[in-house]
Each structure stands twice: as structure tokens, then as C-alpha cells.
C-alpha positions as CSV (number, residue, x, y, z in Angstrom):
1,X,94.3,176.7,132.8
2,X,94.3,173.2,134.1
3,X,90.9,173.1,135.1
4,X,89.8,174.3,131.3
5,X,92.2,171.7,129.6
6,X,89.9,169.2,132.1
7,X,86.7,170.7,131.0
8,X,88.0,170.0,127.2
9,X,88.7,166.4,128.1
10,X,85.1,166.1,130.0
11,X,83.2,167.0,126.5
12,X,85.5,165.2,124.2
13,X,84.9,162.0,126.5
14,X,80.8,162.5,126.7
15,X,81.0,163.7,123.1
16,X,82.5,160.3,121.6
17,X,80.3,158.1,124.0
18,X,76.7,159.5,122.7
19,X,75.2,158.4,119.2
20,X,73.8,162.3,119.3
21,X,75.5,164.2,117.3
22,X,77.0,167.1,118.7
23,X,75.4,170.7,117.7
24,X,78.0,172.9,119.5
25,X,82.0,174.2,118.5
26,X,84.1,175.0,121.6
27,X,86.3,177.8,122.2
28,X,89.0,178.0,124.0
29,X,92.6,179.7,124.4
30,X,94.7,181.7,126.5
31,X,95.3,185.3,125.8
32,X,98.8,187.0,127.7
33,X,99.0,190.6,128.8
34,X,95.2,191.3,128.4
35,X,94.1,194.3,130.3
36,X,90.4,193.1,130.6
37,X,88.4,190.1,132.2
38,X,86.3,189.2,129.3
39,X,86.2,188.8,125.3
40,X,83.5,188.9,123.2
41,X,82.6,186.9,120.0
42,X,80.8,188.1,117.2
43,X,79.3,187.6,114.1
44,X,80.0,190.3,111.0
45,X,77.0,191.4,111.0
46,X,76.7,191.8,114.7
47,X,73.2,189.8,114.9
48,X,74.9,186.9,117.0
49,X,77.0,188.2,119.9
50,X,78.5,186.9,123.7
51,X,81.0,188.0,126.1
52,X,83.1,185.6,126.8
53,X,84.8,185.4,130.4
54,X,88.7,185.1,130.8
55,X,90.6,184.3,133.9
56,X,93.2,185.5,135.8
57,X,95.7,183.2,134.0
58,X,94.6,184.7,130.7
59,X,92.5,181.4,129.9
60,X,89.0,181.1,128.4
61,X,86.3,178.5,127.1
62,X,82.6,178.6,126.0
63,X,80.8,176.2,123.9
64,X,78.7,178.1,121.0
65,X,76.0,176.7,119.4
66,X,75.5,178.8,117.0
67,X,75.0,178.3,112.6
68,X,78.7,177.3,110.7
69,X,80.1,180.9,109.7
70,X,83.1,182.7,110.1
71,X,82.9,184.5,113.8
72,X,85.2,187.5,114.8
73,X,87.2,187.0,118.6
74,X,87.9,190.6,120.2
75,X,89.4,191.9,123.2
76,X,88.7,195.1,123.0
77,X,91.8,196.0,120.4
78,X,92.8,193.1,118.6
79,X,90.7,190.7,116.9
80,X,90.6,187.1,115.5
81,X,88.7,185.4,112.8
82,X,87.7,182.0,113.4
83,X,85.4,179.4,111.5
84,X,83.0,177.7,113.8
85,X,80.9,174.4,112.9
86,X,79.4,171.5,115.3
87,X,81.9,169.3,116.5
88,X,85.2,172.2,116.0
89,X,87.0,172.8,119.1
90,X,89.3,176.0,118.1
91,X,92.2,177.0,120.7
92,X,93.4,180.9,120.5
93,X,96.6,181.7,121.8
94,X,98.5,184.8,122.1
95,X,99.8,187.8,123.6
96,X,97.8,190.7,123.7
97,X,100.7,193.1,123.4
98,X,102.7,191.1,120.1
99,X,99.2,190.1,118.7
100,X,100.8,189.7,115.2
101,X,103.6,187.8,116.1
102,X,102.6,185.3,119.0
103,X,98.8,184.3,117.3
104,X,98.5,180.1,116.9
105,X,95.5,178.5,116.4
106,X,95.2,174.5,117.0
107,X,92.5,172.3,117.7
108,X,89.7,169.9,115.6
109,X,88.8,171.8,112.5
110,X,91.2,174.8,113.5
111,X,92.4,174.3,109.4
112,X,90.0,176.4,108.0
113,X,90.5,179.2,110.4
114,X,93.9,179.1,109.5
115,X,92.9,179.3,106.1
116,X,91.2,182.2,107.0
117,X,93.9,184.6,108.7
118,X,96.0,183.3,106.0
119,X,93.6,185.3,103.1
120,X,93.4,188.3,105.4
121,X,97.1,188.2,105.2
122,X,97.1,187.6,101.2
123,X,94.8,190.3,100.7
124,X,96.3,192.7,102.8
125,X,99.9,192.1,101.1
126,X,98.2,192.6,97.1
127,X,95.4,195.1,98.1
128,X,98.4,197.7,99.4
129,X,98.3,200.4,101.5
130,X,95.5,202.4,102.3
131,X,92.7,203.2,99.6
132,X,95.2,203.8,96.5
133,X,93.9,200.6,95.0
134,X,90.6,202.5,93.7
135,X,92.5,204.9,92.2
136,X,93.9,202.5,89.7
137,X,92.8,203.2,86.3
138,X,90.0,200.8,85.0
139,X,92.6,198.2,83.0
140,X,94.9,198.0,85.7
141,X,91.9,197.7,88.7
142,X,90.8,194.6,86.8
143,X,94.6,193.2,86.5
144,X,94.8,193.5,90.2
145,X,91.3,192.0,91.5
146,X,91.9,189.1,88.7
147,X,95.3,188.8,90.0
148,X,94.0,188.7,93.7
149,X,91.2,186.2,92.9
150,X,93.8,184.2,91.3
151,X,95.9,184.1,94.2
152,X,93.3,183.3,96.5
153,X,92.2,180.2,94.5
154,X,95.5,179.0,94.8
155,X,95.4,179.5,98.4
156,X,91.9,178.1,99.0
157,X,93.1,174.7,96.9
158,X,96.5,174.5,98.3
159,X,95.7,174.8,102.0
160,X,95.4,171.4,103.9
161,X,92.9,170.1,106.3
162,X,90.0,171.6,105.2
163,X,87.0,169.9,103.7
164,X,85.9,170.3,99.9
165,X,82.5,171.2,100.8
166,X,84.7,174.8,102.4
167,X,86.5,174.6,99.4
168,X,83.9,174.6,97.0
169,X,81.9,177.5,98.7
170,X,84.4,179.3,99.0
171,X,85.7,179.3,95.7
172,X,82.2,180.7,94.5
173,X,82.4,183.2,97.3
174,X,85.4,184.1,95.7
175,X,83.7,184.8,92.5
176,X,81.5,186.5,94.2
177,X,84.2,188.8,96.2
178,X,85.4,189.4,92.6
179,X,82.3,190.6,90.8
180,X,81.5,192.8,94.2
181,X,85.1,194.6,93.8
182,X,83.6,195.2,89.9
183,X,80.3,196.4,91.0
184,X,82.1,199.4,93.5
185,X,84.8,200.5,91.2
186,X,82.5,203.3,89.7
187,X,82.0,205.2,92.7
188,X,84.9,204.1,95.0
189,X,87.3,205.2,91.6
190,X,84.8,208.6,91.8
191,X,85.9,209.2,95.3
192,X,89.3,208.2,95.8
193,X,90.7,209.3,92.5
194,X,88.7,212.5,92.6
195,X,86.9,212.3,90.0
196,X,82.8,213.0,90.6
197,X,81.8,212.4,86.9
198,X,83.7,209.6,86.5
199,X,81.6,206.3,84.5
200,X,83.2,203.5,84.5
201,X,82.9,201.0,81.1
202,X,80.0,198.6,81.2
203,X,81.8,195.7,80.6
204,X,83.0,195.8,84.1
205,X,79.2,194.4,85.4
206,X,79.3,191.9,83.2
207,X,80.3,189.5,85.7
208,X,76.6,190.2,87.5
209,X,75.0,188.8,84.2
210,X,75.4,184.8,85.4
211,X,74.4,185.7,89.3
212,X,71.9,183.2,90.7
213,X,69.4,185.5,93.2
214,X,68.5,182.4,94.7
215,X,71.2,180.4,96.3
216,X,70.6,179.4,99.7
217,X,73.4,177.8,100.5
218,X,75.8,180.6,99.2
219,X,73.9,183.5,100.8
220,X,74.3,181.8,104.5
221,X,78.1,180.9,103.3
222,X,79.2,184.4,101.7
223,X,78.6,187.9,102.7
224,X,79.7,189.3,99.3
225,X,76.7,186.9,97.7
226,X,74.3,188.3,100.2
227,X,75.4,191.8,99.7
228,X,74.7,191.4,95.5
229,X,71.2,189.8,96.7
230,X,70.2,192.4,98.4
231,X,71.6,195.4,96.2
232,X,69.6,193.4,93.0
233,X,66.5,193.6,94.8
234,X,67.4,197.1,96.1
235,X,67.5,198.0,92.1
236,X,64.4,196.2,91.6
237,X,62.4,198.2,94.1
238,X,63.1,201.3,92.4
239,X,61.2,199.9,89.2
240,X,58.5,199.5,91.8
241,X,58.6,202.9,93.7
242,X,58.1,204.9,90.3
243,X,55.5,202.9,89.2
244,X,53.4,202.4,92.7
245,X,55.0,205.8,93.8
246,X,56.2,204.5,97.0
247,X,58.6,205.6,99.8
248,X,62.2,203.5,99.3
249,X,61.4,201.7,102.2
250,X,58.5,200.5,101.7
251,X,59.2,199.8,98.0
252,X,61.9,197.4,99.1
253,X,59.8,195.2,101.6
254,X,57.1,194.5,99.1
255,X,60.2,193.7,96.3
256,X,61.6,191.6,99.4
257,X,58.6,190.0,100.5
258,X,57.6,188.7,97.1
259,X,60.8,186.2,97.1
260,X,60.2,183.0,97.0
261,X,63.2,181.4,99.6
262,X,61.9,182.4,103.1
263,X,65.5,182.4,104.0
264,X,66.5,184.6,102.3
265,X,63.1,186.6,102.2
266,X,63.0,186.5,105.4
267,X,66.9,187.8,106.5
268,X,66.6,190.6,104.3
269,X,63.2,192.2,105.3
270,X,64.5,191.6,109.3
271,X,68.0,193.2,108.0
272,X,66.3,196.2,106.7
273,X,63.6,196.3,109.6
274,X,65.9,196.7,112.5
275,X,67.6,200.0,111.8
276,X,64.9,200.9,108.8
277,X,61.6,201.0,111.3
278,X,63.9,203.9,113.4
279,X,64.0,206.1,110.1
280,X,60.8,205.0,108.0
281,X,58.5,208.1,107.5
282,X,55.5,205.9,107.8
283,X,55.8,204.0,110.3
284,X,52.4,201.8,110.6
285,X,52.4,201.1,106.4
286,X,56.1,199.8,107.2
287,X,55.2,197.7,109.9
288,X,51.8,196.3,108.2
289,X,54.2,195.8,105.1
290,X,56.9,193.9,107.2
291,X,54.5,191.6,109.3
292,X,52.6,190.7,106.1
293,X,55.8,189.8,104.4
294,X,57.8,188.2,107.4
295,X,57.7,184.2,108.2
296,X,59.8,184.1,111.1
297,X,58.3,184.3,114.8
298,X,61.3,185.4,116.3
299,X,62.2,188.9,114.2
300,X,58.4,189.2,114.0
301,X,58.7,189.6,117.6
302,X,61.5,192.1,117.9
303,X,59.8,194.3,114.9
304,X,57.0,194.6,116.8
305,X,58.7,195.5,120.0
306,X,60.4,198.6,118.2
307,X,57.2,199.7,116.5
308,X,55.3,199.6,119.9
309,X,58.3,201.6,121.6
310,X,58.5,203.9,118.7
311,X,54.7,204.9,118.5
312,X,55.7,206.3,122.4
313,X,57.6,208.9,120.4
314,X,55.5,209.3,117.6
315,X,54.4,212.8,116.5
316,X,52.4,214.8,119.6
317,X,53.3,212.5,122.1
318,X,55.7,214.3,125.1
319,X,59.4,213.9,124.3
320,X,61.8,212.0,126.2
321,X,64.0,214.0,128.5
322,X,67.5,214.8,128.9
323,X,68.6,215.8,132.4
324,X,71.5,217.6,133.4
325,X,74.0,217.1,130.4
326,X,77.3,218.8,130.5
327,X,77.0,221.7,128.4
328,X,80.4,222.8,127.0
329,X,79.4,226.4,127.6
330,X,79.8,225.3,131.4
331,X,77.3,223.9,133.6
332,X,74.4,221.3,132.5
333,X,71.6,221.5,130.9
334,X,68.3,219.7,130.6
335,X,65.1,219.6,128.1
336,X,62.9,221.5,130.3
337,X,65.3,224.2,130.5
338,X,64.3,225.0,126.9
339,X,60.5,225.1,127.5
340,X,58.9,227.7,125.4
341,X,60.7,227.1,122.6
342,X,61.1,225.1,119.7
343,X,64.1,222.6,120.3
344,X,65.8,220.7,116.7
345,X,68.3,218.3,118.5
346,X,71.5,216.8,116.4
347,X,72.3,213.4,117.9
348,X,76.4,212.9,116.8
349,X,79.8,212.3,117.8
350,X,82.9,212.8,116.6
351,X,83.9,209.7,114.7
352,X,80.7,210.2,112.6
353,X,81.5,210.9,109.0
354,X,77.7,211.5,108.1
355,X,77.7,213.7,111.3
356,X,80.6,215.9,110.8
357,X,79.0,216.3,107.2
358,X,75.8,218.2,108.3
359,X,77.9,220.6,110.5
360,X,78.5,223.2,107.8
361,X,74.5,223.1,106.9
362,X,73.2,223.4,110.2
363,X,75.7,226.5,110.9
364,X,73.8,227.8,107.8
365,X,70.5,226.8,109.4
366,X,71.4,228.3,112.9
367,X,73.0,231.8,111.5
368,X,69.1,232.0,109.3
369,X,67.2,231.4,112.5
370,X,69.1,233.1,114.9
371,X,67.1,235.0,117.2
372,X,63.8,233.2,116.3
373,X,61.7,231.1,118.7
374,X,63.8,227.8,118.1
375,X,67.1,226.1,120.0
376,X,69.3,224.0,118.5
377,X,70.9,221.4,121.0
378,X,74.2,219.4,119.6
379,X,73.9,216.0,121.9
380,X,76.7,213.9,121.6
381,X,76.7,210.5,122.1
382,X,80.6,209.6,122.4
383,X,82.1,207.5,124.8
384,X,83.7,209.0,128.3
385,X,86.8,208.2,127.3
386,X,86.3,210.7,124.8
387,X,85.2,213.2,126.4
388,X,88.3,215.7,125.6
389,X,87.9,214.6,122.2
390,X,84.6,216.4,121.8
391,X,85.6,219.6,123.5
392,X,88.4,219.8,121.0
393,X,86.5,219.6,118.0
394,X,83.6,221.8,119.2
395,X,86.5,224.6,119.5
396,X,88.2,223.4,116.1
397,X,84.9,223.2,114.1
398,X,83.6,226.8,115.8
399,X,80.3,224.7,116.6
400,X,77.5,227.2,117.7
401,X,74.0,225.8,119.5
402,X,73.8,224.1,122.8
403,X,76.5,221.5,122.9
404,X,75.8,218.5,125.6
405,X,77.1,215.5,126.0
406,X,75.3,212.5,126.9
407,X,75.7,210.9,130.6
408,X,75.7,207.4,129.2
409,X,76.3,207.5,125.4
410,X,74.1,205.2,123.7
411,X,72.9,203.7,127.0
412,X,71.6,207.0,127.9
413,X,67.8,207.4,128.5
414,X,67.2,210.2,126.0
415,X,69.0,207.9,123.2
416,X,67.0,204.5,124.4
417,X,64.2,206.0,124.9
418,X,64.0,207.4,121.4
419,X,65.3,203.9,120.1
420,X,68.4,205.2,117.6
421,X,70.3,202.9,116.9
422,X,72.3,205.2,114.0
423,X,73.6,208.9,113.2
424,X,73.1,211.2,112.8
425,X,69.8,211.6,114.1
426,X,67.6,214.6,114.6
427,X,64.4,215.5,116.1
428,X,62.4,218.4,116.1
429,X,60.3,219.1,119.6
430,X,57.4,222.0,120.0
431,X,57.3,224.2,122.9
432,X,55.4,222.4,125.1
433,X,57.6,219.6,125.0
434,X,55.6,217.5,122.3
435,X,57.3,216.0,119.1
436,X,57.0,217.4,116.2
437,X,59.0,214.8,114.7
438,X,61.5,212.0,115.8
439,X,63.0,212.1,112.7
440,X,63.3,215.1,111.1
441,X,64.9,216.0,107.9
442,X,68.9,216.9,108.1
443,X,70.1,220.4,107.9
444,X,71.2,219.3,104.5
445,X,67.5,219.0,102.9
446,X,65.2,221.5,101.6
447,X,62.7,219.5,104.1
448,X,64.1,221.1,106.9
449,X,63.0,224.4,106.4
450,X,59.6,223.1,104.9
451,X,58.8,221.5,108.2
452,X,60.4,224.8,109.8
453,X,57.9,226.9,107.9
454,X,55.0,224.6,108.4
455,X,55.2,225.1,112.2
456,X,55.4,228.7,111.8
457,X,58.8,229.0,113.7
């Protein structure tokens, strides 16, 4: 610890002596009781990530220089927000096993995290337990958000230390958090309160009628601004998919690429292209449509990466292989096993909502093509440590098929080398081993059995 608290005193020394101005934040702590020799810091959306190494003694220090934002600390089960800008140097300290109760935070321009943990705490406390609050009818939602944004101004204008340039952002990201809570009530009230035809009064939106598209400086502040930005222009692309008739995808690049900001242009196509080139049913119009619309060098360069690994596993070419899997039947099995046969693989796990909800369609799909010339292989991608965890649901849930697990969860060849990066996920391979498609449709769509019939299986 002594050497780090030296290290501190190095940097603040050479940091007041040079006329440069500094373009890093340090941070630093000590964390008690942690089972684990490293931390990671992240942002929300996961684009900027490090692992950060502690010692023995429980201490830890990195310099980051990385854009201001709000970052998330986590040691593997708790996790600490903390607002980074050049010049900060934020000091975490607690123990890992009375997180809530042992948590300080000190340091230069360690106010505004403070500020931070202390809405987390605000929200928590009027939000209430659980999901119940979207099950409030529509008069007493909007007395509880304007309550909570109300509170939160208070908060934000109250707290000391922290600059009014934070304050004034963050009072329009307020705003923004507001109208966001307005814009989800219809469905979230539809879900929660059980009621699938539910509409909620038009009024609520109105809110979204005085919403600048193209704030800079509030979409790199405010995740709730950048969420309306992009679900405006998701709404706009649909006016351009029925008139071009285009795929969604592809409708929403050329919406995306016509805006004006290459900021904000720009973060939106890469945020769509880096899970959406893994699904897109055409993949070289939505990689010509990204590159022609895309300004920056660096997710120009990643794009292209994917698209060349995914034309490896484009239709025809041999499919990736799976060796030796634990199959819950007993035994392992592998790809080549299943030679001669049509193979429709179901990439899950069991924390997957959107997984678990396929499993009563593809029983359906199994029972109609039992006995025809086609496997169907469950590969799970969980982690080792839940490897009981899957067993127990395969027997609860009656799952029929081949059930394997993955050596390496998403590390695992088979996974890598088909580049997933979300599931479910499912892929249809011919008999000789060739792919028929690396995304195929989900037992849930007509498409399925379409592309079933098309191959003749």
C-alpha cells in the first residue's frame, strides 16, 4: 500500500511541474476480503474495458486515459460507479464482504462520484421494490417519475463539489431519464401489469416533442439521450424500409448514415454493426452500406474484420467443429459424429430469457421431424461453474435432442469460430458438413420450416 500511496505522490509531483495538461484520471483504492487478484473497469456499454491488478494487501492503481464518463468498478460481485475526467484521482475503499456499509470514496474530483452513488441510492429508495412500479396506473406512474425527477434535481443542485458544467448536463440528462421512463410505460405497464392490449394516453410522449436529435454534447454525457437518438432514428427507418422495401437493418444504416454529426453518425452505425453484421441476412449489402456510411478508421477496421471472418462461415463453406462435448445422455459427442445428416444447432444457456423462450417451439419442431434425416444439437454455452445448473434444467424442462455443453463457453472454438456474440443462436448444417445457414430462423418462425422444406429434409 505504501509503495502505491508513493506512486500517487510521484504523478501529483510531475503533474504540477509540466505546463501539459494532464489527459489521464487515476484510480486507486484498497479493497478487504476480496477473493480475486484483479478488478476490472468498465464502461456501460462495455466498448471501453481493463482488468485492473490488486495486491496482496488488497491495494490497486492504474491511470486511465480514457473520455469523461461515468465507469463501473467490479470485483467479480460487487460494483462501483465512479466518474472519471483528466486530472481526477478517485480512491475506492471497502470491504468486499460489507460492500454497503464500509464503501468511501475520496480523492480530487471524487464529488461527483459521490454524487453518483448517492442517486443510485435515491432512486432505489422511490423506485421500490422489484418491478411493481410499472404496474402503477398511468396518473399515478407520472406522479412518481415527476416526483423522482424532482427529487433528483434537488439532489444534483444541493450536492457540493461538483462543477456546474456536471450540473447542468446532468440536469438535462435528467429530463431526458424522465421522458425515457414516459416512452416505456406502454409496454413495460403491458408486461408487468398483465395487460397485452394495454395503450397508454398519448399525452404521455409529449415530452419527446421538444427533443433535440442533435446534441453532441448530451449524447456523449447521457445514455438515456443516446438511447431516444437512436430509437428516433430507429422509427425513422421504418418509413424508409416500406418505401425502399428494405431489410430493418439495412434500413437503419442508410437512416443512420444520412446524419449530419459524425459523432453521433458514426457511434450509432458501429453500435448497430458489432452485434448486427453476426445476424444481418445479407451480409455484403450490410457491409457495403456500413463502410459507405462510416467515418471512423478504427470501427471501419473492426467491421471489416468480422465481415471477413464471417464470410468463412457463410452459406456452402464447411462448418466449424465441435469436438468431444459432454453430452448429457453420457459420453461426448462431436460434429462429425452426425455426418449424414442434417444438423439445426441451438446455441443457449440457462440464464437466457430469449433462449428458454424457443424451447417449447423447437419441442414442436423436434416431435414433427422425428425420425427424418435431421439432428437437433442443444449446445450450451454456460459457464463451468454451472455446469449442474444445466443438467437440472435439461431434466426440469424434459429437453429432447442432443444436449452438449461447450468445453470453453464463449471462448470455445465452435462459438469463436462462428463469431456469436448473442443468443440464442442457430445454425442449420447439410450432411456433408457444409452450412446451410449460420443464422437460421428460430423454432418460433414460419421460416424455419420454409428453409426445412427448401432443403428437402
Amino acid at each position: 500500500m505504501k509503495k502505491i500511496w508513493i506512486l500517487i505522490a510521484v504523478i501529483t509531483v510531475i503533474s504540477c511541474k509540466t505546463e501539459t495538461p494532464v489527459d489521464y484520471a487515476i484510480v486507486s483504492g484498497n479493497i478487504a476480503n476480496l477473493d480475486s487478484e484483479e478488478i476490472s473497469i468498465n464502461s456501460y456499454n462495455g466498448a471501453t474495458s481493463k482488468k485492473i491488478a490488486v495486491s496482496e494487501d488488497g491495494s490497486f492503481l492504474d491511470t486511465l486515459a480514457w473520455k469523461t464518463g461515468a465507469y463501473l468498478i467490479y470485483d467479480g460481485k460487487n460494483r462501483v460507479k465512479v466518474y472519471l475526467q483528466p486530472g481526477n484521482s478517485i480512491n475506492v475503499n471497502y470491504d468486499a464482504k460489507d460492500f454497503e456499509n464500509t464503501l468511501s470514496l475520496s480523492g480530487v474530483g471524487y464529488e461527483t462520484s459521490v454524487y453518483l452513488l448517492n442517486k443510485s441510492k435515491k432512486q432505489a429508495e422511490l423506485m421500490g421494490e422489484g418491478m411493481a412500479v410499472y404496474e402503477l396506473e398511468e396518473d399515478a406512474y407520472k406522479i412518481k417519475f415527476n416526483e423522482i425527477k424532482t427529487a433528483l434535481t434537488d439532489l444534483v443542485n444541493s450536492s457540493e463539489g461538483i462543477s456546474e458544467d456536471f450540473k447542468a448536463k446532468e440536469i438535462r440528462n435528467l429530463n431526458y431519464e424522465h421522458i425515457s421512463k414516459m416512452s416505456i410505460y406502454e409496454r413495460y405497464h403491458a408486461h408487468f401489469a398483465k395487460k397485452p392490449e394495454f395503450k397508454a394516453s398519448a399525452s404521455l410522449l409529449d415530452g419527446l416533442k421538444g427533443v433535440d436529435y442533435t446534441n453532441e454534447e448530451d449524447f456523449n454525457f447521457s445514455d438515456d439521450y443516446k438511447s431516444l437518438v437512436s430509437a428516433h432514428y430507429r422509427a425513422e427507418s421504418i418509413k424508409m424500409k416500406i418505401k425502399d422495401t428494405l431489410e430493418n437493418d439495412i434500413a437503419y444504416l442508410k437512416t443512420v448514415g444520412a446524419i449530419e454529426s459524425e459523432a453521433i453518425k458514426n457511434e450509432l452505425l458501429f453500435e448497430s454493426a458489432k452485434y448486427g453484421i453476426t445476424y444481418t441476412e445479407d451480409l455484403k449489402d450490410f457491409y457495403d452500406v456500413f463502410m459507405a456510411s462510416s467515418s471512423n478508421e478504427e470501427n471501419n477496421k473492426v467491421i471489416t474484420e468480422s465481415y471477413n471472418k464471417l464470410l468463412t462461415v457463410a452459406k456452402g463453406q464447411p462448418s466449424p467443429k465441435f469436438v468431444n462435448y459432454e453430452n448429457y445422455a453420457g459420453g461426448t459427442t462431436s460434429l462429425d459424429d452426425l455426418n449424414g445428416k442434417f444438423v439445426y444447432v441451438d446455441v443457449w444457456a440457462t440464464w437466457c430469457g430469449p433462449c428458454k423462450a424457443e424451447i417449447p417451439f423447437l419441442k414442436e419442431v423436434e416431435k414433427q421431424y422425428h425420425g427424418k434425416n435431421i439432428e437437433f444439437v442443444s449446445l450450451s454455452v454456460d459457464k463451468a461453474a454451472d455446469h449442474d445448473k444445466w443438467k437440472a434444467m435439461i431434466a426440469e424442462k424434459e429437453l429432447g435432442g442432443i444436449q452438449v455443453f461447450a468445453d470453453k463457453s464463449w471462448e470455445s472454438d465452435f462459438v469463436q469460430d462462428y463469431l456469436i456474440k448473442g443468443i440464442p443462436r442457430f445454425i442449420l448444417i447439410d450432411p456433408q458438413g457444409n452450412i446451410v445457414s449460420s443464422n437460421a430462423p428460430r423454432p418460433s418462425s414460419p421460416k424455419l420450416i420454409e428453409m426445412f422444406n427448401e432443403n428437402k429434409i
